[in-house]
N, C-alpha and C positions, 0 to 999 in steps of 0.2 A: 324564896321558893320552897314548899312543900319537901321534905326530905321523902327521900325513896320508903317505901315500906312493902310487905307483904304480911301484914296483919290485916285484918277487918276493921274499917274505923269503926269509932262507937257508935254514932249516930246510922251506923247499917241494920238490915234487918233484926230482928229477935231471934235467937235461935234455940230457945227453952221448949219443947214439945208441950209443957201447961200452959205456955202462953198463945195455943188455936184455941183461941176463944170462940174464933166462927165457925161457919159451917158448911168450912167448906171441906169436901170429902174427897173430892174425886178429880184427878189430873187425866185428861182426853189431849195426847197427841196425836194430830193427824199426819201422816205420812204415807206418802205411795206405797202400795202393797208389792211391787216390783222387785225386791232384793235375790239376790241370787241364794243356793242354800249355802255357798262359802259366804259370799257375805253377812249373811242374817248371821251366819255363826258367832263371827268375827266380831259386829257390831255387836251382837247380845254380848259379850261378854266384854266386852270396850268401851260401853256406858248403859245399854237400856236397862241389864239386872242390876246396874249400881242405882239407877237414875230409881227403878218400882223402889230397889230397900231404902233410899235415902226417904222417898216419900212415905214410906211405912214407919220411919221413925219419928217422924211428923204430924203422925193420924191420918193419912190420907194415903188413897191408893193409885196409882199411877198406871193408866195402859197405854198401847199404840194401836192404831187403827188406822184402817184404809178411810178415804174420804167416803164412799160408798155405803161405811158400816153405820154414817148417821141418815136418821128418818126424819123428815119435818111435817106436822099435819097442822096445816092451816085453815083449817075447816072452820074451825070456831075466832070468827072476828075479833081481832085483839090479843089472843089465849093460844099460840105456838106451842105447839108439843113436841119435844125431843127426842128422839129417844135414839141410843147409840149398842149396835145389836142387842135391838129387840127389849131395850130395858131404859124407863123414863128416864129423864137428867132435869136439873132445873137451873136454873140460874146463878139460884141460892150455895149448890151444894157442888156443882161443878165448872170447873175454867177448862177452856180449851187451851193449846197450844200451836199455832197457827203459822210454821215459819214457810213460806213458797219454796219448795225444792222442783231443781230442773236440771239434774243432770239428764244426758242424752237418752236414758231407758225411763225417764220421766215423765217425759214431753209429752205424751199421750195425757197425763192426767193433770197438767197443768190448770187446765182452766175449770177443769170440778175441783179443784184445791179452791181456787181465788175464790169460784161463784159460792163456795160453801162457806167460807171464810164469810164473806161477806153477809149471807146469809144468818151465821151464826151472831154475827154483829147486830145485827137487824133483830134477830130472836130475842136481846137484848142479854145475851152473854159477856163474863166478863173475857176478854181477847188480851194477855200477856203483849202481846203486841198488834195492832188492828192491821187489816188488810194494806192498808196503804205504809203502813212501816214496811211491811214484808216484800212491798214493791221496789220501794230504794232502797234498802239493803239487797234486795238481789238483783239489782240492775247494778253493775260498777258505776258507769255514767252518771245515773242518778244518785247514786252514792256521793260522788264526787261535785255533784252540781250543788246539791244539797246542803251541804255541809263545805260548801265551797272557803266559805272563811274562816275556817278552823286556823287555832292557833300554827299549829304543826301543817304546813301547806301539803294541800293535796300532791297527788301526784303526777302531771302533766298526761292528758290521754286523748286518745281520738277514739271514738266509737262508728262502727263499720257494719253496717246491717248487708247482709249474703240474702241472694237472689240468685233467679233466671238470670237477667241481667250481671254478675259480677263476673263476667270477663269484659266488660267494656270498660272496669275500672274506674269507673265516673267517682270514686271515694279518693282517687291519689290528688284532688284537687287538695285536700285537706292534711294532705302527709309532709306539705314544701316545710315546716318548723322541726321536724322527726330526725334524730341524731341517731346514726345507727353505732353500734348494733341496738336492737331494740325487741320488747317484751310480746307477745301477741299470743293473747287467749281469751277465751269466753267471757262473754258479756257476765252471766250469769250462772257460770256453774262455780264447784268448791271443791278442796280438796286437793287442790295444786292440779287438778284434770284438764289436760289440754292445754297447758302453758309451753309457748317453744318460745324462741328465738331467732332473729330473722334479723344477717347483717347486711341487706339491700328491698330496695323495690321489688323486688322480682322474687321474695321470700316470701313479702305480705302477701303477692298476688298466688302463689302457691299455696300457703296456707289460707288464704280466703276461698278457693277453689274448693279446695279440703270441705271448710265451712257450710259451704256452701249445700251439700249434700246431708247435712243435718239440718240447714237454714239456722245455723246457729250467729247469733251476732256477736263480735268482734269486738275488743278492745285493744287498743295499742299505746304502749307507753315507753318513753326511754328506759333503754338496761341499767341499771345502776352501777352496774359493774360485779366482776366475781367476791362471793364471801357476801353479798349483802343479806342480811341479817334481819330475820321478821318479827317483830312482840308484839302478840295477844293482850291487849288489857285486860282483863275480866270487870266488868261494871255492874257490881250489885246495889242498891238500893239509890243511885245513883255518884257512888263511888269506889274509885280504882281499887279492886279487893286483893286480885294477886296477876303476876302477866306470866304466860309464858315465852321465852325465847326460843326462837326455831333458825337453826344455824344449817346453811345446804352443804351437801357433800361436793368435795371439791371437783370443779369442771362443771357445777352441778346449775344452772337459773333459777330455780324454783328451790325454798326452805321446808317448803311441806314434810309432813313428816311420811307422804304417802308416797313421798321423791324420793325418801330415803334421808332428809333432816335429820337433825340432832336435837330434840327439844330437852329445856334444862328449867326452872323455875327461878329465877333471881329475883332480887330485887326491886320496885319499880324503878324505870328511871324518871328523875324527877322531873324533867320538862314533858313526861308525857302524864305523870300523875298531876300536872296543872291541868296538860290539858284537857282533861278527863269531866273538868266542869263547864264546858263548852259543849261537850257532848252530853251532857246528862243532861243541863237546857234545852238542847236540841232534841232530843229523841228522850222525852220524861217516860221512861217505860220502866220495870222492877228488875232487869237484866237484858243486857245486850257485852261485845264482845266489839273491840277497834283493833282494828290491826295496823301498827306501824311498817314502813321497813327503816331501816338503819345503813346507809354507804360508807358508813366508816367516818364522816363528819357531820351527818344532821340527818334527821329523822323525817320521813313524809307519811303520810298520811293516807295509807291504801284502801280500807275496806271495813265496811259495817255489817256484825254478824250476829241479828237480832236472835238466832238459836246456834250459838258460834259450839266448837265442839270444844267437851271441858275435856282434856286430855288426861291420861292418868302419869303420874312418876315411874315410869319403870324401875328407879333404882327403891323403891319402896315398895314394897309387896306388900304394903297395908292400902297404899292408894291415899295415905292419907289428906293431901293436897286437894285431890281430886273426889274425895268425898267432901271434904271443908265444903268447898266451894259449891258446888252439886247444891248442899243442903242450906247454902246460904240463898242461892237463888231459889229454893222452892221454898224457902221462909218470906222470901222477900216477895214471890208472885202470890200467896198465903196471906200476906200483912195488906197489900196493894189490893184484894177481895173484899178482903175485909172494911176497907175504906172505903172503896166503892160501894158495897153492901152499907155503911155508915151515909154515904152521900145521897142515899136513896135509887141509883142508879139500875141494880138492877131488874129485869126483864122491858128495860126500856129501849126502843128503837133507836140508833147514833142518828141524829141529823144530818143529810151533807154538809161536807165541808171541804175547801180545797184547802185547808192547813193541815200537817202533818199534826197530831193532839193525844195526849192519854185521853186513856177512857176515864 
């Protein structure tokens, strides 16, 4: 077995600023324009101003933008023009970043994210992760279906879609295998938001009630028990670059660090640094983010987070972990342009496909 590490293997991206030999300039992340002004505070200074200067020591410049801030003119047969406030883009010189977010203040702009995504595909952009990744990574379900044969077993769930209809219960058909106490939260949001716990039937049917007034869909999984323990892989070029550990406050279900977690930076452990070439087969993209959990004797296999959040080291005031890393992935989405721009690829249309594929 692979011994633990948290160095960068060699065969990882490049991270020399003479070696952007292409031309690519310009980093466009779309994200909902909805943040609150505490929270825009909070995230500015918790990765966006790290994420522009990482990309400024790169040659490249980094923004965020609402889904709305791009134009598309199709007027000219063939020849898509871009332009993201008010100012051209090409192919060539800029990548999006495309990850589907849907927390609850979201959901209104859910489906101009996807159609634009998709769009952008079509315009024949390169897409760090294409529309249809961003789907099973933000669908738990699909997550877990997906990558159903992962070395490290999933984690046993039921998925529960809320309606008019969910006081008739027609989903406890599916609950008769469910060992309480047991986990229940969003299909699709992040951040440990909305995770409870529920030691009966009559929990799930009160928090689905809840759900139900968002029309938010449900997943339900056994509790693993207190102290269960969460590692972040980080996966750059498609290898385990460093993880983090998120340990929950006691009495606590949820490790998040938004629960009040403890995140710490250790070493990989080594049966998930195997498993990490499983997943890079499976989702061949230039960064994504697997989250394990740990019950104190085996590790399962919870969650795929195609724009996973690179947390910083509080105990370092340099950040310096969390800049490494930062700058490994916008080398590695920079190197992966650049290949596609070698492949001939783009401003070319994706073709349908029902396989999940790099570009």
């Amino acid at each position: 077995m692979t011994e633990p590490t948290t160095t960068p293997a060699a065969t990882g991206p490049t991270t020399d600023p003479a070696a952007a030999a292409g031309p690519l300039r310009r980093m466009c992340w779309i994200f909902p324009d909805r943040e609150s002004s505490r929270a825009t505070a909070m995230w500015q200074d918790f990765f966006w101003d790290l994420y522009a200067e990482a990309a400024r020591d790169l040659g490249m410049s980094w923004t965020r933008h609402a889904p709305d801030a791009v134009t598309v003119d199709g007027t000219v047969r063939g020849r898509p023009r871009v332009y993201v406030d008010g100012e051209p883009v090409t192919p060539q010189d800029t990548l999006f970043v495309t990850a589907l977010y849907s927390l609850p203040y979201q959901s209104m702009d859910i489906f101009n994210q996807y159609a634009l995504y998709a769009v952008l595909e079509q315009a024949g952009f390169y897409l760090p992760f294409p529309p249809q990744v961003s789907l099973i990574g933000n669908d738990k379900m699909a997550t877990l279906l997906y990558l159903g044969d992962s070395p490290v077993p999933p984690i046993p769930s039921i998925r529960i879609g809320t309606g008019r209809d969910i006081g008739k219960n027609l989903y406890e058909v599916a609950l008769g295998n469910l060992t309480y106490p047991a986990i229940v939260k969003p299909a699709g949001w992040c951040g440990g938001g909305g995770i409870n716990l529920a030691r009966s039937a009559e929990d799930i049917r009160g928090l689905a009630s809840l759900a139900q007034g968002g029309d938010t869909t449900l997943v339900v999984q056994p509790y693993l028990g207190d102290g269960t323990v969460d590692y972040r892989v980080y996966v750059v070029g498609g290898e385990p670059y460093a993880v983090m550990k998120r340990t929950p406050e006691p009495g606590s279900p949820v490790a998040n660090a938004s629960r009040g977690g403890a995140m710490e930076f250790p070493p990989i452990p080594a049966e998930l640094a195997v498993a990490t070439a499983y997943f890079a087969e499976r989702i061949p993209i230039p960064f994504f983010c697997v989250d394990f959990l740990f019950d104190g004797e085996r590790y399962w296999f919870s969650e795929l987070e195609p724009d996973g959040v690179i947390a910083p080291d509080f105990d370092d005031p340099h950040r310096t972990l969390q800049r490494d890393i930062t700058r490994a992935r916008f080398t590695a989405y920079r190197d992966a342009h650049a290949k596609w721009l070698a492949d001939g690829a783009a401003g070319r249309p994706v073709p349908f496909t029902t396989e999940t594929e790099t570009r």
